[in-house]
C-alpha positions, 0 to 999 in steps of 0.5 A, a space after each residue: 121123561 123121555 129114556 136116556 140112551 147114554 152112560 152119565 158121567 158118574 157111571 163113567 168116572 166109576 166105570 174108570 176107576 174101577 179099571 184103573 184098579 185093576 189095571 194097578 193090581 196087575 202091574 203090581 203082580 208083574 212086578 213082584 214076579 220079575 224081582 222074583 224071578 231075577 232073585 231066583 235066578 241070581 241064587 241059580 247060579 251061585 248055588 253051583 259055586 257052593 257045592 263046590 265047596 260043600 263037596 271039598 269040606 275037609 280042605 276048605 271052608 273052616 278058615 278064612 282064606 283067599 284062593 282060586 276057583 280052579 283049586 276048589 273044582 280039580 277034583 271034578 271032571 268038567 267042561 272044557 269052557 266052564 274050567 277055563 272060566 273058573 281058572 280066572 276066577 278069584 274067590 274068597 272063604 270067610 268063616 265066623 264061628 257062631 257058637 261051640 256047643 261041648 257035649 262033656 259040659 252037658 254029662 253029670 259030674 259022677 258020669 264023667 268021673 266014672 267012664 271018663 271023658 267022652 263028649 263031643 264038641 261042635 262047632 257050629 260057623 258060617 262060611 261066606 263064598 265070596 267073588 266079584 260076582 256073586 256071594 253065598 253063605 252056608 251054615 256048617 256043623 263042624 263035628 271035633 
């Protein structure tokens, strides 16, 4: 039998397959990384827009209401350009209480009748900045 100096067709067909696999799984990854990245990079330029808000807790947030971007950021010193922009820029403020925990219900009857009343209550709700262009939420403890 004389030597064979050449790959059979099974071996190439194998050889194929094995390629492509892999030629898959990468393309996968790159995928994965690109939808994780523009997702990274959406929640980058929203979170911004939530400080604000963070930031000014005592007027905003705990009501639903629908104002101007330019009234949550005059406290701020800020670029000239960045608040020409945010001047224009139309957002609206949901709340939705999600559950009230009242820290007198929890205190024993004979406690309370002793020393008086002296729970807290806090509310716990969800606060929704929402524009055309991005939206955000943020859980908030208010603390009565």
């Amino acid at each position: 039998m004389p030597k064979r100096s050449a790959f059979t067709l099974m071996e190439v067909m194998v050889s194929v397959v094995i390629v492509s696999v892999v030629i898959a799984a990468l393309l996968q990854m790159q995928g994965n990384t690109t939808h994780k990245f523009f997702t990274l990079k959406e929640m980058m330029q929203t979170n911004p827009y939530s400080s604000f808000l963070l930031s000014t807790s005592d007027k905003y947030g705990f009501e639903s209401s629908k104002i101007e971007m330019k009234q949550l950021v005059d406290e701020f010193e800020l670029e000239s350009d960045l608040r020409r922009r945010l001047k224009s820029m139309q957002v609206k403020i949901e709340y939705e209480v999600l559950t009230t925990i009242d820290t007198s219900e929890l205190e024993d009857e004979e406690d309370s009748s002793q020393s008086g009343s002296t729970g807290l209550v806090f509310e716990i709700g969800k606060t929704s900045l929402i524009s055309k262009d991005f939206s955000t939420q943020l859980i908030r403890v208010k603390i009565q």
